[in-house]
N, C-alpha and C positions, 0 to 999 in steps of 0.2 A: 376247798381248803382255805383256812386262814392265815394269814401270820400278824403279830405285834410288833411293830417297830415300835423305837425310840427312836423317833428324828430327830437330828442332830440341828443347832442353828445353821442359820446360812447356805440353804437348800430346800426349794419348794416340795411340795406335796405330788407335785408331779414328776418331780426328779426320783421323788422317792420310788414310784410306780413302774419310772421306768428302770432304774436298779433291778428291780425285783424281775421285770419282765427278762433280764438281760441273765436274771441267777438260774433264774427257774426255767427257761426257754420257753416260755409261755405267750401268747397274742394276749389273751383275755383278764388282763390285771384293771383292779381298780382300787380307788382305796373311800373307806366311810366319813369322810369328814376331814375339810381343809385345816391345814393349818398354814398359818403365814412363815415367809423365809427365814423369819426374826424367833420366831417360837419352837418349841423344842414339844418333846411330849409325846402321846401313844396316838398313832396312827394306824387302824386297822386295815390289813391289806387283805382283799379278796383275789383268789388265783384261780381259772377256771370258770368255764361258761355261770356253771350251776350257782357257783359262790358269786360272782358278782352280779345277779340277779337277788341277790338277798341284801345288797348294798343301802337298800331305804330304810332299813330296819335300823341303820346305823346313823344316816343323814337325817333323816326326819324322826325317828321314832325314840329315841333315847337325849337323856339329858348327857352334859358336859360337865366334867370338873376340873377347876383349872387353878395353878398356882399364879398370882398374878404379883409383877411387882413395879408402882406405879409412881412415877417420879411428879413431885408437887412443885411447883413454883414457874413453870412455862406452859403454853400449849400450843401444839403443833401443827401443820397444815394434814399431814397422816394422823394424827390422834397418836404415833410412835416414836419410837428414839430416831426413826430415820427421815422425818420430815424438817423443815423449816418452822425454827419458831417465829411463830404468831402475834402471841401475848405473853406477857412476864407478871406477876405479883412477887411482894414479900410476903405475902400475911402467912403465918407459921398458924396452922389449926392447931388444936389441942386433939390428945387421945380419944377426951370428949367428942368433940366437934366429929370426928373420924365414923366413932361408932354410931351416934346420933343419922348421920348420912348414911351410912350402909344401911343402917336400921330401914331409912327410907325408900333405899333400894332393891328393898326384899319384896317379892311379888310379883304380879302383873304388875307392867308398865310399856311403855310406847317409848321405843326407843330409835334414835335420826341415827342410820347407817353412817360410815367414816364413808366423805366423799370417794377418796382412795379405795373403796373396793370393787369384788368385780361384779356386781349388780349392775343388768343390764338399765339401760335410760336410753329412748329410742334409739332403737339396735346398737349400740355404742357401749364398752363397762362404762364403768362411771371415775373408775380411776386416767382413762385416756383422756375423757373430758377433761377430767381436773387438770392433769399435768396439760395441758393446751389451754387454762385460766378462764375455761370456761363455767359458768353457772350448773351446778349437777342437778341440784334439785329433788331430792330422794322424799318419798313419803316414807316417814315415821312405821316399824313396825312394834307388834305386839309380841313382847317377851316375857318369861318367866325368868326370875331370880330369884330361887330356892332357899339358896343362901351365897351369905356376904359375910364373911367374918373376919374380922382384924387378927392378922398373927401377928406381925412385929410396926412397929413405928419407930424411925429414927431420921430425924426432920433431912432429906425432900424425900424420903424413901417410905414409901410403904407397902406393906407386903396384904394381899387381902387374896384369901380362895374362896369361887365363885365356885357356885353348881348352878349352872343356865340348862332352859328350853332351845333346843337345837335352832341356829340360826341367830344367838345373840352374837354380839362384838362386842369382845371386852374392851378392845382399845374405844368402842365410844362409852362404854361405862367408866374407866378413865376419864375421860375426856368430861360427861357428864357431872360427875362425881366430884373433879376438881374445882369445875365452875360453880357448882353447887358451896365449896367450903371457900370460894371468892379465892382461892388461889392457884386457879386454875393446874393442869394435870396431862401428861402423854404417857402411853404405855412402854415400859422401861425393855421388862423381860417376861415371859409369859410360857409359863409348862402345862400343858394336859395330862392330868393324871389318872382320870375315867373318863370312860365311852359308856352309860349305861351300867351294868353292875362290871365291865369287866377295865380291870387294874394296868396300869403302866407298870407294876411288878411282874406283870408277867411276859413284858416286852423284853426282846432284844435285839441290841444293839444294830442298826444297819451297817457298820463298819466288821462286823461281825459271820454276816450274814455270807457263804457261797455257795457255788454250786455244787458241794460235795453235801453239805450240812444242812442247808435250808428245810431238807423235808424236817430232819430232827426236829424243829421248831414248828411246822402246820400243826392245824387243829381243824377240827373239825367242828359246826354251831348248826 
């Protein structure tokens, strides 16, 4: 069995797992794709041996869509709203300038992990490094960006939905993206709204969720 959350901000992906493990009285929970404490969006939850042996189908096998919204004029040592700023600009892009760069965005491309994440670098994440000011050093991976399209602009704010190959960061396409329009960029707020073809409409609520109701809400894949 499945379920659809909506994770709330300001609570890991693990928090979420273990919620679930504590509704349902279950050992074997797991969920198909991280999301950071800062990000909100669909989190699919596997409950049951059977179900979460079908977890890669979700981790690796399906693309992301995400609401992203990305603040221009600093960047940050996270690539997010909770890091130390870095660098500052004034230079205000144009609508132009925006779309022009996404455009460039669309496709294969190689893209430099946020130090900050948990990408292992000899036996170590690579976020423990950083916070101890040490050197992380990440090689470059190879992602797809399906699409990149400008919803709203309103100067430092811009709102862009991404549909990535499993394993992009958007906070470094932020990051990327801003340096690219010279005034530089950190990831503000960030929603997931598909997992592959299935919807964050047909998620509910984790604040929602107990152990009288929860079956109401599994499904079966």
């Amino acid at each position: 069995m499945f379920l659809f959350i909506n994770k709330p901000k300001n609570i890991t992906s693990h928090d979420v797992v273990n919620k679930i493990r504590r509704i349902t009285a279950q050992r074997r929970v797991g969920h198909g794709g991280t999301l950071d404490p800062n990000a909100t969006g669909l989190i699919i939850v596997a409950i049951g041996r059977d179900s979460t042996k079908k977890l890669d189908m979700f981790t690796k096998g399906m693309d992301k869509t995400y609401e992203a919204e990305i603040i221009l004029g600093e960047e940050r040592n996270t690539d997010d709203a909770e890091g130390k700023v870095m660098r500052k600009s004034a230079k205000i892009p144009t609508k132009n300038n925006i779309d022009n760069i996404l455009e460039k965005y669309t496709g294969e491309i190689l893209q430099l992990p946020p130090d900050f994440s948990a990408i292992k670098k000899n036996g170590k994440k690579a976020y423990e490094l950083a916070r101890l000011g040490k050197n992380v050093d990440l090689a470059p991976r190879k992602i797809v960006v399906k699409k990149a399209v400008l919803k709203e602009y309103n100067y430092p704010r811009i709102k862009v939905v991404f549909e990535v190959s499993s394993g992009t960061y958007i906070r470094a396409l932020a990051r990327d993206i801003g340096r690219e329009l010279g005034a530089f960029g950190y990831l503000n707020n960030l929603k997931r709204t598909k997992v592959g073809k299935f919807s964050l409409n047909r998620a509910v609520d984790l604040d929602n969720l107990n152990s009288s109701n929860w079956e109401n809400y599994a499904i079966e894949i």
